[in-house]
C-alpha positions in Angstrom: 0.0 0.0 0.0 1.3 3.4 -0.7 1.4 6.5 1.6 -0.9 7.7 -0.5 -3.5 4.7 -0.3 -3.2 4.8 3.4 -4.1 8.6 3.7 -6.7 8.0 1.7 -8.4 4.9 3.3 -7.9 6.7 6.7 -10.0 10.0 4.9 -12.5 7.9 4.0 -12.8 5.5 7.5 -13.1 8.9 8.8 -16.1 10.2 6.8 -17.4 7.0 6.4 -20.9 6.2 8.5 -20.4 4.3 11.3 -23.6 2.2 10.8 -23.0 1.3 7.5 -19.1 1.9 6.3 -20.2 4.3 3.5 -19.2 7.8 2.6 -22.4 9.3 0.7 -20.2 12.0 -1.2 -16.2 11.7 -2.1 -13.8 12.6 -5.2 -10.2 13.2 -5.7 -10.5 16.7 -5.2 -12.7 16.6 -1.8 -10.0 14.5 -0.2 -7.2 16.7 -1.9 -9.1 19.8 -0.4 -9.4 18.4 3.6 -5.8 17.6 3.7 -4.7 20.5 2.9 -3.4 19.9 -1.0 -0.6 17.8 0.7 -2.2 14.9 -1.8 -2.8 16.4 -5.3 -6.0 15.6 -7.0 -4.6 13.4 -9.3 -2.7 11.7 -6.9 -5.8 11.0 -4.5 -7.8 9.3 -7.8 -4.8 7.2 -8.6 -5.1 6.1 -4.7 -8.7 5.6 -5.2 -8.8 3.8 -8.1 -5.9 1.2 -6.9 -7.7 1.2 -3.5 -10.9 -0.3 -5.9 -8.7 -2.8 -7.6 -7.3 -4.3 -4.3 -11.0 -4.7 -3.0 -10.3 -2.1 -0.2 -13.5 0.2 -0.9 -16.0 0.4 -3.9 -16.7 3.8 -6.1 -20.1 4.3 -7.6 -18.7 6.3 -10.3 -20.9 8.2 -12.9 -17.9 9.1 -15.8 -18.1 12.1 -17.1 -19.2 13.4 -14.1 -17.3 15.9 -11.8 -19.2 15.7 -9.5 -18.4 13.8 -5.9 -19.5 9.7 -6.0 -20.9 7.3 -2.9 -17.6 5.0 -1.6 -18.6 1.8 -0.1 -15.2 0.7 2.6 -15.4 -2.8 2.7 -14.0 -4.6 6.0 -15.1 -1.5 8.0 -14.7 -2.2 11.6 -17.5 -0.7 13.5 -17.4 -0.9 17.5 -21.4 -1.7 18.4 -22.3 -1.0 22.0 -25.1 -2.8 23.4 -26.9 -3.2 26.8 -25.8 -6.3 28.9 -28.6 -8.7 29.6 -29.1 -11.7 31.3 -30.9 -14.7 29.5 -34.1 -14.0 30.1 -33.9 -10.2 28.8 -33.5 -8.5 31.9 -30.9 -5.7 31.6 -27.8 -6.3 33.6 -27.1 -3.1 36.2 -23.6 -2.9 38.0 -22.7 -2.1 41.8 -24.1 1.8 41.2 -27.6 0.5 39.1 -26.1 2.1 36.1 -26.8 -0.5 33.3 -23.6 -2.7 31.9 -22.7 -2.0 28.5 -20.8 -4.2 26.2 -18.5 -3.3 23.0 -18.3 -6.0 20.0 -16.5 -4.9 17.0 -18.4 -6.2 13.6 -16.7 -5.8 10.6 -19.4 -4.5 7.5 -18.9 -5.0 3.8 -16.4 -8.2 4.1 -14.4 -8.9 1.2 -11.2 -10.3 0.5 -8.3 -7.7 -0.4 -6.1 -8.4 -3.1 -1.9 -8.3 -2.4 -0.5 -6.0 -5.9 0.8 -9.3 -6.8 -2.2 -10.6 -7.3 -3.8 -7.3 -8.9 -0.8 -7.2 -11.4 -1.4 -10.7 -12.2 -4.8 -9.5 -13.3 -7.1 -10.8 -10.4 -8.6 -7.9 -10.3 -11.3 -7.4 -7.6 -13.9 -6.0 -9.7 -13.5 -4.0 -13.0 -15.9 -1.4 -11.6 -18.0 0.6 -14.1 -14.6 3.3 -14.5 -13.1 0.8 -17.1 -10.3 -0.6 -15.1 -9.2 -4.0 -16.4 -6.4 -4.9 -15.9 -2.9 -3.3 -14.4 -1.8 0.2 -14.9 1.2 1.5 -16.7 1.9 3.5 -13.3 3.1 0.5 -10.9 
């Protein structure tokens, strides 16, 4: 993964929703903008784009378009905190009558990531709808 790639995925775990893993708006340009034009534009699609091939996250890409896109993060680990209860429903309270609450960590939109070894070798994760087929002249 490349420093690039990881500033990216962190972006978009960021602005991601918690209950679902997906950002409802991103582009190259939006993620180029909140850090500060330390990534270029250009540099933050070519992230996004390899990101797609290695099965990190999915784009919903409209081409043409300009506009901003819906990114599905796939393996998104989302901490769900839930009442403690005892078998028969009843909630579980602690030594101050406070309800117990317990932390499990789920991970939405599983998939398996690709190494680049397997991406150059043309395993692909899926070609998407923005064309991409097979390796890129860049790696």
């Amino acid at each position: 993964m490349t420093p690039a790639m990881l500033v990216t995925i962190n972006i978009l775990d960021r602005w991601a929703d918690w209950n679902t893993g997906t950002v409802e708006r991103a582009s190259g340009e939006g993620i180029s903008t909140w850090c500060n034009n330390t990534l270029k534009k250009n540099t933050v699609q070519k992230a996004l784009q390899r990101l797609e091939q290695q099965g990190h996250v999915t784009r919903d890409l409209t081409l043409g378009s300009h506009q901003g896109y819906p990114v599905v993060t796939l393996n998104y680990e989302a901490k769900i905190r839930e009442l403690s209860r005892y078998p028969d429903g009843s909630i579980v309270k602690g030594e101050n009558g406070q309800p117990v609450c317990t932390t499990r960590t789920e991970v939405l939109n599983p998939k398996k990531v690709l190494t680049w070894k397997e991406v150059r070798q043309g395993g692909a994760v899926s070609a998407g709808r923005a064309g991409l087929t097979g390796p890129s002249r860049f790696w």
